[in-house]
MARBAVO-85780 format. One line per 5 residues: number of its first residue (from 1); their letters; for each residue x, y, z of C-alpha. Coordinates in nm, 2 decimals, padded with zeros to 4 digits. Layout:
NUM	a	X:Y:Z; ...;
***
This chain:
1	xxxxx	13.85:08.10:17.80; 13.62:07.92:17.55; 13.27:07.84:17.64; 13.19:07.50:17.71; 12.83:07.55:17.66;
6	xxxxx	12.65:07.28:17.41; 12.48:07.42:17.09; 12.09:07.48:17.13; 11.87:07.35:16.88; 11.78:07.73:16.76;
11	xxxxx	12.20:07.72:16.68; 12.20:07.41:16.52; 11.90:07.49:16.30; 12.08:07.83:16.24; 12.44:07.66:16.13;
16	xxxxx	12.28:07.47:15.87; 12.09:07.77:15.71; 12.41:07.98:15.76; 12.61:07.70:15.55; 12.37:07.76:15.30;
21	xxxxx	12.37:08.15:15.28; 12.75:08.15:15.30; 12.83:07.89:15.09; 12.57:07.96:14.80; 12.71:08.37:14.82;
26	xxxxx	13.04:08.23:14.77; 12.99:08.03:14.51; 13.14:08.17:14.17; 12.82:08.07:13.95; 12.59:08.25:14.22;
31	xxxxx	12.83:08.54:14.19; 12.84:08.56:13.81; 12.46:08.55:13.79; 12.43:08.83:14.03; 12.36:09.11:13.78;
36	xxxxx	12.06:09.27:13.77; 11.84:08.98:13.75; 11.77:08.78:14.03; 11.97:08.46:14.03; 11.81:08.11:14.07;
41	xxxxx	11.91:07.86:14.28; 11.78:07.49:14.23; 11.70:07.21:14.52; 11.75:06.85:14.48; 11.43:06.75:14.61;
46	xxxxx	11.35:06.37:14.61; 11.10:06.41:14.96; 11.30:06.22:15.21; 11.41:06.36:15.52; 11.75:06.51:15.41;
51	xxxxx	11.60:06.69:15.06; 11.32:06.84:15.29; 11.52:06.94:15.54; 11.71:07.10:15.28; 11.42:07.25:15.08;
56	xxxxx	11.28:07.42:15.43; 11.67:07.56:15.52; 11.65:07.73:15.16; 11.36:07.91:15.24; 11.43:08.01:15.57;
61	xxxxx	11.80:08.17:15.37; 11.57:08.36:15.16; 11.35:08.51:15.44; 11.64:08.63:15.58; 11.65:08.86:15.24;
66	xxxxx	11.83:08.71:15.06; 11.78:08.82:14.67; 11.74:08.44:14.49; 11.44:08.31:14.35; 11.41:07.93:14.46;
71	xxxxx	11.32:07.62:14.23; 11.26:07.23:14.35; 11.34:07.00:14.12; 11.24:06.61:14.15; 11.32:06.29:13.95;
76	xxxxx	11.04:06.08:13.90; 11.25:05.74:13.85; 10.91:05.51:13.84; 11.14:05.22:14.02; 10.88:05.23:14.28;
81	xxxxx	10.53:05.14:14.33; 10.43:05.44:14.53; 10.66:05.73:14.25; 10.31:05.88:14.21; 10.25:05.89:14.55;
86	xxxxx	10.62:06.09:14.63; 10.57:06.33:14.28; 10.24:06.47:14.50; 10.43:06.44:14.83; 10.69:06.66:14.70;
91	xxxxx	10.53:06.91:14.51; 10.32:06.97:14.86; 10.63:07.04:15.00; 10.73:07.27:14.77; 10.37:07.48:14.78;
96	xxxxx	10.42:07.52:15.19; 10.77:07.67:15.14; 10.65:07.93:14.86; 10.90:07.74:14.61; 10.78:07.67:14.27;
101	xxxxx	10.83:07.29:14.17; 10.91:07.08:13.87; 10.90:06.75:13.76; 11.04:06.51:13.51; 11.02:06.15:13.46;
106	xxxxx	11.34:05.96:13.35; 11.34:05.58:13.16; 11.58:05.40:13.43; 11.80:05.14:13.19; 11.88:04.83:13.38;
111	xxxxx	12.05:04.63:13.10; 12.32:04.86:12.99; 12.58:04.69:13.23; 12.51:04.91:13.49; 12.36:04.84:13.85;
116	xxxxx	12.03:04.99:13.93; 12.20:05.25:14.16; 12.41:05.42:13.91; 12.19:05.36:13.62; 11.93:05.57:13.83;
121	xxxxx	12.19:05.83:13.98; 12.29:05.90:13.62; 11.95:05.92:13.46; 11.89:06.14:13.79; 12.15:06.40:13.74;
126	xxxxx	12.11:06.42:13.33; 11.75:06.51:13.43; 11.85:06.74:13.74; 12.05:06.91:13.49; 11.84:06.93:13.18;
131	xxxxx	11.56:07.08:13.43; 11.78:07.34:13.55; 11.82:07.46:13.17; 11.52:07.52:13.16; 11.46:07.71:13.45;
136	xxxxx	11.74:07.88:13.42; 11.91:07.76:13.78; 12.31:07.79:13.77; 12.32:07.66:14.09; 12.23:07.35:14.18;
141	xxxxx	12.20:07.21:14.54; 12.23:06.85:14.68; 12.14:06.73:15.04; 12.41:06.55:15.06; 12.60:06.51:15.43;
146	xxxxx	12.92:06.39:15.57; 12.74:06.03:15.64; 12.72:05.98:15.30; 13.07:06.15:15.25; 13.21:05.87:15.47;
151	xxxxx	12.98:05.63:15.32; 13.12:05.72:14.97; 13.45:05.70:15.06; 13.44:05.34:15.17; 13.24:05.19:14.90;
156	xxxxx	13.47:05.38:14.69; 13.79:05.20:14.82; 13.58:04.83:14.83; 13.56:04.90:14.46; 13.94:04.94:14.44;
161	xxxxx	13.89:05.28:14.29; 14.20:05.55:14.23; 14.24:05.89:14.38; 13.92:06.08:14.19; 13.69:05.78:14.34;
166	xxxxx	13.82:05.82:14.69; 13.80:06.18:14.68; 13.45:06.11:14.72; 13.24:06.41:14.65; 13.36:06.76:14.66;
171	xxxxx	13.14:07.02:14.82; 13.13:07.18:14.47; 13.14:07.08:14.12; 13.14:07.35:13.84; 12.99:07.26:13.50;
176	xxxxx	12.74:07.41:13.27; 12.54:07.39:13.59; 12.73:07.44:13.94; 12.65:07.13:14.21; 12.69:07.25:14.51;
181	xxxxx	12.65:07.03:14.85; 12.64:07.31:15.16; 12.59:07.01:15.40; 12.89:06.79:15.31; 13.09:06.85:15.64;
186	xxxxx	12.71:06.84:15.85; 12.61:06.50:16.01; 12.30:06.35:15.96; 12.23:06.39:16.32; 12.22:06.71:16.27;
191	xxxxx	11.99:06.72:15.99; 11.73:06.47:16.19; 11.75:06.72:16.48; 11.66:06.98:16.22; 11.38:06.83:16.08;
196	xxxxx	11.24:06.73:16.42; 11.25:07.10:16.55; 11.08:07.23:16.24; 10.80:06.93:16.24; 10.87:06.90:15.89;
201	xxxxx	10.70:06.58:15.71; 10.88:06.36:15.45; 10.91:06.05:15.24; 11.07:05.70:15.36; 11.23:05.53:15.08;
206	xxxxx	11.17:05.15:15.15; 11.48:05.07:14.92; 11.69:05.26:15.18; 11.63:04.96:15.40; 11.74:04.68:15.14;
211	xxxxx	12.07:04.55:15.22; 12.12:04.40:14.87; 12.22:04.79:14.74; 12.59:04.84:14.83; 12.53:05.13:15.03;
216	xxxxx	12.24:05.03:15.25; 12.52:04.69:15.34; 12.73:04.96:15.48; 12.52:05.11:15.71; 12.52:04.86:15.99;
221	xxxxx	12.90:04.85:15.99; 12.93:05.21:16.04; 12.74:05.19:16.29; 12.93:04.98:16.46; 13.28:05.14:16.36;
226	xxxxx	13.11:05.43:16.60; 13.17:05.28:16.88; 13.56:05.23:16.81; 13.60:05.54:16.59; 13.34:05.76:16.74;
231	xxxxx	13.49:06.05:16.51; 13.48:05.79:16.19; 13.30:06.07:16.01; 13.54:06.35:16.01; 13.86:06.13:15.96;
236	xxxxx	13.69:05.97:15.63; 13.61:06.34:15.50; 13.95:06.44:15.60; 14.13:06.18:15.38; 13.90:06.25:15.10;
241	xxxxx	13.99:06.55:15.10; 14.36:06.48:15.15; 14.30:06.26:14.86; 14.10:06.53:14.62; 14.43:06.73:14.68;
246	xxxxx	14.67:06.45:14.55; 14.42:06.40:14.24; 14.44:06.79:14.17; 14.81:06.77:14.19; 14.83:06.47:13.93;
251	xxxxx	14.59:06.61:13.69; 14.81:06.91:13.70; 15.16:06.77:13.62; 14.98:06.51:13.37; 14.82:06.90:13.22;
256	xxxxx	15.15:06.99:13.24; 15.30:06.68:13.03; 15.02:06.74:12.79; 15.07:07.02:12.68; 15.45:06.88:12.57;
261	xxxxx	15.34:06.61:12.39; 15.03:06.69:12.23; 14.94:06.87:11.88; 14.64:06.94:11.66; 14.74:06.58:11.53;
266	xxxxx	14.75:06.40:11.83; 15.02:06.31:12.10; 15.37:06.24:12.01; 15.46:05.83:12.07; 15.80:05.89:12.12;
271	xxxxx	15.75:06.19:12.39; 15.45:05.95:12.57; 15.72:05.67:12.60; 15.99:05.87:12.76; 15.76:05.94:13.06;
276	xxxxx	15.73:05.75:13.33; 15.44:05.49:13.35; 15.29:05.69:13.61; 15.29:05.99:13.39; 15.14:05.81:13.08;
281	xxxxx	14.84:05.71:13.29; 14.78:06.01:13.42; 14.87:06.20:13.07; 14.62:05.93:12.87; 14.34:06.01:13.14;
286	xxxxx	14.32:06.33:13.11; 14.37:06.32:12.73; 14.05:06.09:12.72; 13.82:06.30:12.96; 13.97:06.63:12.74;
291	xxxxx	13.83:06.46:12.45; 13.52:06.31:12.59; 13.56:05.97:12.59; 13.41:05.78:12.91; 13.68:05.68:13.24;
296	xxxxx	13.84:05.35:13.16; 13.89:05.06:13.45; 14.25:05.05:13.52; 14.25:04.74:13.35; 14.14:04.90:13.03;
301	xxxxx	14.32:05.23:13.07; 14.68:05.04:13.13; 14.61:04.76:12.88; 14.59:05.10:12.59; 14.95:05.24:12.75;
306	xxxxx	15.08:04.90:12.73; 14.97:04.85:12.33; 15.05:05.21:12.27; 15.42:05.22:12.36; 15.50:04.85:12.26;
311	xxxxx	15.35:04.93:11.94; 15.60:04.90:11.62; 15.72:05.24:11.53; 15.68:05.19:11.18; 15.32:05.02:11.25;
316	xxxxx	14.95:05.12:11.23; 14.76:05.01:11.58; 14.40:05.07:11.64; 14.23:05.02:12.06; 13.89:04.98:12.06;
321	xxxxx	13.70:05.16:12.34; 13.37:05.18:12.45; 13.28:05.50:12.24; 13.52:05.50:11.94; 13.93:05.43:11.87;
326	xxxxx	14.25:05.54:11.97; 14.51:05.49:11.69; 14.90:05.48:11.64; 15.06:05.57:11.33; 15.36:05.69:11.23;
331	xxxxx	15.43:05.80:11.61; 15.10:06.02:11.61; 14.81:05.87:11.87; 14.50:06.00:11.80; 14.13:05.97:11.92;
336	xxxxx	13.86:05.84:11.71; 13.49:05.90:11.82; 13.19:05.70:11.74; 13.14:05.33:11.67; 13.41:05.22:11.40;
341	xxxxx	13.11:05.04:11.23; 13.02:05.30:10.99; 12.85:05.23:10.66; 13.09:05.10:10.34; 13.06:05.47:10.14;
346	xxxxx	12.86:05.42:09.80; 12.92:05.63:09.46; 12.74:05.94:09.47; 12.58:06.12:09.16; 12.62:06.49:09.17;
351	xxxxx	12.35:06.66:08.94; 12.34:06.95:08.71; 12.14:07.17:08.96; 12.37:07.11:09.23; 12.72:07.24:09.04;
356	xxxxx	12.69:07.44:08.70; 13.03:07.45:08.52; 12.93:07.75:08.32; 12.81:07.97:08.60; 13.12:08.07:08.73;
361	xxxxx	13.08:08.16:09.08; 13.12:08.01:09.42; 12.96:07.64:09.46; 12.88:07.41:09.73; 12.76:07.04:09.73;
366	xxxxx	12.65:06.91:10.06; 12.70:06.54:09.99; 12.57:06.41:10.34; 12.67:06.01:10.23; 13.00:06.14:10.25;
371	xxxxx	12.97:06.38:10.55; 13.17:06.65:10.42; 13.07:06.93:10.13; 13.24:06.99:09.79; 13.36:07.32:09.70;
376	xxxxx	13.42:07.46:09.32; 13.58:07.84:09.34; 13.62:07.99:08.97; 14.01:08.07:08.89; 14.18:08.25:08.65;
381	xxxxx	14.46:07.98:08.58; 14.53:07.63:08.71; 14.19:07.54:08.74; 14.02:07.22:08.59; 13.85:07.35:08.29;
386	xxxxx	13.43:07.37:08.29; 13.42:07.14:07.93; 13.58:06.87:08.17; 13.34:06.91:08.41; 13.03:06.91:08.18;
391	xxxxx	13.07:06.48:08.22; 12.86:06.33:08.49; 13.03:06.39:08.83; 13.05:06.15:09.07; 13.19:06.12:09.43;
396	xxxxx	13.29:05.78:09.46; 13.53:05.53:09.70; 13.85:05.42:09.58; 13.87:05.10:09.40; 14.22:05.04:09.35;
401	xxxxx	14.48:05.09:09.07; 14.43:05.48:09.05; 14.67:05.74:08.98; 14.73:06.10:09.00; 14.96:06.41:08.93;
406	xxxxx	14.96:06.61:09.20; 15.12:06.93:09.02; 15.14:07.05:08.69; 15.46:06.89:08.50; 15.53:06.60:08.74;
411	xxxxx	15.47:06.24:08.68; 15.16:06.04:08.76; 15.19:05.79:09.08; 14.97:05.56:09.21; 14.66:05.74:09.46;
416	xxxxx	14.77:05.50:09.79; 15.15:05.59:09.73; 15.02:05.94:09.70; 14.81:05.90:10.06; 15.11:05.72:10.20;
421	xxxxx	15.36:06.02:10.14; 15.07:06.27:10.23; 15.05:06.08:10.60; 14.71:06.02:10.56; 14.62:05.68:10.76;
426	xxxxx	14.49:05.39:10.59; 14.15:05.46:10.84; 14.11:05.75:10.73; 14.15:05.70:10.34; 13.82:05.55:10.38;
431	xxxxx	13.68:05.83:10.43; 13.81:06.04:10.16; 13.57:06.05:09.84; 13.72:06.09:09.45; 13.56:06.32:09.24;
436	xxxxx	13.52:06.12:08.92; 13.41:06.34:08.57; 13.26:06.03:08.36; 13.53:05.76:08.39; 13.82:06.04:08.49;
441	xxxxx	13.96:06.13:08.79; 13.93:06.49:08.89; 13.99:06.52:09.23; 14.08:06.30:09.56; 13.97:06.53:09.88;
446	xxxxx	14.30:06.48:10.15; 14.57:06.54:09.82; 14.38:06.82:09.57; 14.33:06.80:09.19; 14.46:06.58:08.97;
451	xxxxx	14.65:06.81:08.73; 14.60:06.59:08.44; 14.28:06.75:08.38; 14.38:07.13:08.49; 14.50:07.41:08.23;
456	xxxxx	14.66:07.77:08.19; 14.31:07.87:08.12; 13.98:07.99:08.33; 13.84:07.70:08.51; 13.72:07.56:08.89;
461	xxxxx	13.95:07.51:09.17; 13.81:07.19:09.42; 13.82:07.13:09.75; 13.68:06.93:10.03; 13.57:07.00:10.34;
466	xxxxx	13.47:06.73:10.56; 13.19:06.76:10.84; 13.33:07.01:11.16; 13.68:07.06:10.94; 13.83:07.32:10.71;
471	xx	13.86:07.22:10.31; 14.14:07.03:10.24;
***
């Protein structure tokens, strides 16, 4: 028969440093960087009453004998009159558990289009992170509780957000630095109880009382739901983690889809179509994230599967986003990062000391106007003699009206016609210097030489290579 008898406060201090000890030890970046030095496992530690609870529970794990060395790491934000104040608090805190403490102070931007919550909360965990580079922490841990579990939840669904907002937080997080939250399925009774028992001190954040912050207008509600729902907590974790499960299982067949309709070049129109519109959200999510490229709103993400797939077939499109493009041509999509703002590209001189025709060995010119380097090999045959290249040499942008002979015997055609059978975009022509030898064409990088200047003969074969790609 089970025992009815109600947990002390010596077991509920104890369940809360077990959750840590077993779920830091289980933990695949704790495990990893268990060799034979001594791992180090970083605290979240902002001084209120959950973060020092947290902080004490860590070192109460390691007097136990456990093999980790401990750091706390705290955010100075500056939103706050009395920051200062809570920098001294918390290093105080640190000294009386033995734990050695570190600081940075982040710039909050308020005028990016962000709210003050999550234009802190992501200045916070770029900062949490950069500090645990540098101490060397793959571990990072969060106080975070099933309160704010159920909290996040709701605000989540107020917002209207899809499956990976609902799934709220997960108790871990891999990255170039693991998050890990031990106390996610803990209530914050518990953690009050614990910090009572242990007489520890902490930090009240006054903006934790000011009902204009989305979260704070929750509180009193949930309050109130307890009376109705006493087990509200659980139930909301529950479905977020119902939820987290469904999200899995659509990133997985949209992975799945991926992989059948992308290439090196991009993802085939024609295969993107033929899925369902379900599938082509899911599939252009994940082929944003892959690629970097910040979450779009639904509204955004289905108003770029709507242009994509009504798109001509025989048409060039180009979607702004918020950190570059995403293009359609010739039934290839591709991603273009960065602001499509750059600078109109300007003729280029390239001197005698930076390419010698006569010395015939290897040469590169880093031309960093055109982001790419030039490449002259020495050939036997087929190359473009040196006497041709004694002229000035120039990389310049087309102007119009050129014309080229791509091999040796065939007729001369006009450069864009030459580009258009290539499948070079129009975008990305732009981009593409000639290599001009006094007023004659000796090169266009994306199609090779222009053969009207090669020979049977000794001479230089060209190529181009631009910035993080292989010479084309």
């Amino acid at each position: 028969m089970a025992s009815s008898r109600k947990p002390t406060v010596a077991d509920s201090s104890a369940d809360l440093v077990n959750k840590v000890a077993q779920r830091v030890a289980a933990c695949a970046a704790f495990v990893a960087s268990s060799g034979a030095e001594t791992p180090i496992v970083a605290i979240a530690l902002s001084g209120g009453r959950d973060s020092a609870a947290l902080l004490h529970a860590c070192a109460a794990w390691r007097a136990t004998g456990a093999r980790v060395q401990l750091v706390a790491l705290h955010i100075h934000h500056g939103l706050q009159p009395d920051a200062d104040v809570w920098e001294c608090a918390c290093r105080g805190m640190a000294e009386s558990a033995g734990v050695a403490f570190h600081v940075r102070r982040v710039h909050v931007a308020t005028d990016a289009g962000q709210g003050v919550e999550e234009a802190a909360r992501e200045a916070r965990y770029a900062a949490l992170q950069a500090l645990c580079a540098e101490t060397g922490a793959s571990l990072l841990l969060t106080a975070h509780h099933q309160d704010d579990q159920a909290e996040t939840v709701l605000l989540q669904l107020m917002r209207g957000a899809g499956l990976d907002g609902l799934a709220a937080m997960p108790m871990a997080r891999a990255g170039a630095v693991t998050l890990l939250r031990p106390w996610i399925d803990a209530p914050r009774s518990e953690i009050e109880l614990y910090a009572h028992t242990h007489a520890l001190s902490w930090i009240d954040d006054p903006s934790n009382a000011d009902v204009r912050y989305a979260r704070n207008a929750l509180r009193p509600l949930l309050t109130g739901m307890a009376d109705h729902f006493p087990a509200y907590r659980e139930a909301l974790s529950r479905s977020a983690a119902h939820l987290a499960d469904a999200a899995a299982l659509i990133d997985e067949i949209a992975r799945a889809d991926l992989s059948q309709i992308a290439s090196a070049d991009g993802l085939d129109a024609a295969a993107l179509m033929a899925l369902s519109v379900p599938r082509q959200r899911a599939v252009l999510r994940i082929w944003l994230a892959d690629a970097g490229m910040r979450a779009l709103s639904t509204r955004r993400l289905e108003d770029l599967r709507t242009q994509l797939v009504d798109a001509r077939s025989d048409g060039a499109l180009c979607v702004e986003l918020p950190a570059g493009q995403v293009r359609r041509y010739r039934g290839v999509v591709r991603i273009e990062a960065g602001a499509n703002d750059a600078p109109e590209p300007v003729a280029v001189a390239i001197r005698s000391t930076q390419f010698e025709p006569a010395h015939r060995v290897e040469q590169r010119v880093n031309v960093a106007a055109w982001g790419g380097t030039l490449l002259f090999a020495p050939v036997d045959r087929d190359g473009v003699a040196a006497q041709a290249l004694q002229a000035p040499l120039s990389l310049a942008p087309r102007r119009g009206g050129e014309r080229i002979v791509l091999r040796a015997g065939a007729p001369s055609r006009a450069l864009k016609q030459a580009y258009q059978e290539a499948g070079i975009p129009a975008w990305e022509r732009q981009r593409l210097p000639l290599l001009y030898a006094g007023e004659t064409l000796v090169f266009a990088a994306g199609l090779g030489m222009n053969h009207v200047v090669t020979h049977d003969g000794a001479g230089w074969r060209i190529t181009w290579s631009a910035s993080g790609q292989g010479a084309s």
